[in-house]
Every structure is written in C-alpha cells, then in structure tokens.
N, C-alpha and C positions, 0 to 999 in steps of 0.2 A: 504494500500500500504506500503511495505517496508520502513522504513524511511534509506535510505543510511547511513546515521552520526551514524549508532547505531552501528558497528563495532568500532568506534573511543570514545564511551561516554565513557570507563574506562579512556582509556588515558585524555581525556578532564576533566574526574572530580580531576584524581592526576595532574595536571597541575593546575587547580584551585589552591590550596593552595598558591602557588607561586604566584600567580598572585596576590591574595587578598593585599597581602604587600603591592605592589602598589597602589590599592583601592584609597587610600585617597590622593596621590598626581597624580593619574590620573584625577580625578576630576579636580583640576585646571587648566589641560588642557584642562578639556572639554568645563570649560568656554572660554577659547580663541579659539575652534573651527570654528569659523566664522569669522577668521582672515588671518593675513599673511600665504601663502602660499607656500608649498615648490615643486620644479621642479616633473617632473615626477621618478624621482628617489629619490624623498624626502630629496635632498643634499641640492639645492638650494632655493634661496627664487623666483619668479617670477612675484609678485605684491602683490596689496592687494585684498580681494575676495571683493564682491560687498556685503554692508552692509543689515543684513536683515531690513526691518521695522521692528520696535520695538515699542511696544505701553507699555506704561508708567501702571503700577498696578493703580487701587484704591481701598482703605483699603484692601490690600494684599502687599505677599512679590514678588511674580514673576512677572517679566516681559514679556511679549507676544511676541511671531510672530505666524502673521495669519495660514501658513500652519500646524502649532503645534496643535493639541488636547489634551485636559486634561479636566476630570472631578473628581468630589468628592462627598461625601454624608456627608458631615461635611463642613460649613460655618464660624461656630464659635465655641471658647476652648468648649463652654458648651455641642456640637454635637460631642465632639470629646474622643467616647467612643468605648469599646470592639464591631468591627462589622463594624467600620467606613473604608471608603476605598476611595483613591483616583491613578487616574491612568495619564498617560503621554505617547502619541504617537508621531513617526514621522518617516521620513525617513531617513533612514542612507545613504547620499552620499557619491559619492569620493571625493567630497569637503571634506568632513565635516572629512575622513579616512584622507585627506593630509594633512588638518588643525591639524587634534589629532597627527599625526606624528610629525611636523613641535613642537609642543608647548611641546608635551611630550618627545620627542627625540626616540620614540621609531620608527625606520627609518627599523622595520623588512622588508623584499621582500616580506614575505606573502603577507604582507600589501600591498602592493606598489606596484610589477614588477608582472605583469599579464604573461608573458611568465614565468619566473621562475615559480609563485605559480601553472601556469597549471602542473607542473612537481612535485607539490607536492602530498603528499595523499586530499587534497581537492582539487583541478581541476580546483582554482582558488583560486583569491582573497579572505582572507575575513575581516570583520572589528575587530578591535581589541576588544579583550573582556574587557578591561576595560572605553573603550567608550561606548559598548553598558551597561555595567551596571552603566553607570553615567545617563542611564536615569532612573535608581531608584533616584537617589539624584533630579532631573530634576522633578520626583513626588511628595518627597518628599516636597522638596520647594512649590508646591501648598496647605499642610494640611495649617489651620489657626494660626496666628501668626507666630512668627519666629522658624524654624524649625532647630535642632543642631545637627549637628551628635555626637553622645555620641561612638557608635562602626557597624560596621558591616558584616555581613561572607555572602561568597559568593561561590555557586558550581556553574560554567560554565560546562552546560550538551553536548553543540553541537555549532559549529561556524555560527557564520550570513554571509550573502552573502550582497555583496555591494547593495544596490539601494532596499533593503528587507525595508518593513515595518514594526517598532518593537513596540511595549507596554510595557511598567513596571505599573505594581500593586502593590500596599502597600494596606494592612488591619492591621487596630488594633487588637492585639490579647491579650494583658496586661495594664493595666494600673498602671505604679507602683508608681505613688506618684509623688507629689513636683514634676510635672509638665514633668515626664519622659515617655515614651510609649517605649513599644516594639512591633513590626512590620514584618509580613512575607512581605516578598521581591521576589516579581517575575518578568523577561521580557521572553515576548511570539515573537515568529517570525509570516511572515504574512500567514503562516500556523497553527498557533496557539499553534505552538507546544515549549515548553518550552526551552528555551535557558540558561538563568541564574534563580537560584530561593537558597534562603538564609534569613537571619532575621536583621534589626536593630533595633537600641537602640537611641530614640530620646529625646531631650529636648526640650520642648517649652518654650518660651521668649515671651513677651510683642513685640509689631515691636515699634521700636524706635519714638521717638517725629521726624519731621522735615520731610525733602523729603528723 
C-alpha cells in the first residue's frame, strides 16, 4: 500500500538537520513529560497530570512504568559486545505531546490545535520529532551500567500520529575502547515503518555506590 508520508520524506529528512541541534536539550524535556500540564493551547498550565507508578530499578539504571516495554540481549559490560541490542516501546499520548510542549517551550499548533494542523499538509496532529526520538535515549538508558551520551545524528524520515505506538532500537555496531560504543539508532511507528533512524556514540560508567 502507498505509504502517504512519502511525498513529504525529502522535506522531512532536510528539516532533520535543524532539529538534531535540539536533540540534547529536548531530552530534558522529555524527562519532565509526565508533569505539569499546559491548556489546550499549550499557553496555560491547568494542573498537575496524575503521576505514573514508578517502580524503583534493581542493579540497573532505569526506572519503570508498567505500561513501558523494553528489552535487551546484554545484562552485563561483559555481554555488551558488536550485535548486542536493546529496544524501548510505548505510546505516545496527548499527555505526554502537552507535557513535551509545556517543558520544552516548543508550543508549535502542529502540535497542539487539531483544527489548525487539519489545514496542514499532515491532516492532523502530530508528535514532535524530538520527543519521539528521546525514546532512543529512553533505550538507551536500559544497556548495563550507566549509559552517557558522548554524540548523536539523527534523520526524521516521516511524522508520528498522536496515540501511534513507537519502538526505538539500539544495536552495537563498534566497540571503540575505554569503555565507549557506537550505536545505530532507530524508532519504528506501529506500522513498522521507520520514522527516525541515525547512530550514537556512548560511554559506559560504573552506576554509582548508594541509591
């Protein structure tokens, strides 16, 4: 079947570039996605969203919520060789788009105002692309020990639809020493069809003594 979005992948991959600068201060939005809330126009605040359960790691670095998936084929540094791969699922809500606006400042109408974005060339809403490629780092954070981001590129192929179920995979593809990996980087929509795909550059650390 036709994928629609393929008239739009040039414009979508020269727009990546721009977007990537953000990369790493969108992230820290994405940690506060499950927070304060802004109106339906992303101006205002309106409360606080209702906290997820969170379950506490053991001998690991991430923290849980239930409706989250994530798996790996590496447990510990010594599994963690060329071919090792772990991956990171979930759903992308409007929550979680209000929440990424409200923390990131980015208050676009794509985002936000469903009558406007119908008037756009997508037909609708869609999530920002730098939320959905924060669930590479969201994978990341499951390899063993503590995982650092050293750099990473990113080409956005096709935009996500609100309430779409996404995946990011990491595979080891280098091991370059003193404790560094390099990583292809991909998230799939719940058609399976590629969205974001790109490479990072990671450091592993010991995870700290204490809680």
């Amino acid at each position: 079947m036709l994928n629609p979005w393929m008239p739009f992948a040039e414009m979508w991959t020269q727009m990546s570039e721009q977007m990537t600068r953000g990369f790493f201060e969108a992230n820290r939005a994405t940690a506060a996605a499950f927070g304060f809330l802004p109106d339906n126009n992303g101006d205002t605040p309106t409360g606080e969203a209702p906290a997820p359960t969170v379950e506490t790691p053991v001998d690991g670095m991430a923290y849980r919520v239930p409706d989250w998936e994530f798996e790996g084929s590496a447990d510990t540094i010594e599994e963690l060789a060329v071919g090792a791969h772990v991956s990171f699922s979930k759903e992308v809500t409007d929550e979680d788009v209000r929440s990424f606006a409200r923390a990131s400042g980015d208050t676009n109408r794509l985002h936000l105002d469903e009558a406007f974005a119908k008037e756009t060339r997508f037909g609708g809403r869609i999530v920002h692309g730098t939320l959905v490629a924060g669930l590479i780092s969201a994978a990341l954070a499951r390899l063993p020990l503590t995982t650092v981001y050293l750099s990473q590129d990113l080409t956005f192929r096709q935009p996500v639809e609100i309430g779409d179920v996404v995946t990011a995979d990491c595979e080891v593809v280098e091991d370059l020493g003193d404790g560094r990996y390099r990583l292809s980087t991909t998230v799939t929509n719940g058609e399976g069809d590629i969205v974001v795909d790109g490479e990072a550059m990671v450091l592993i650390d010991d995870i700290p003594d204490g809680d």
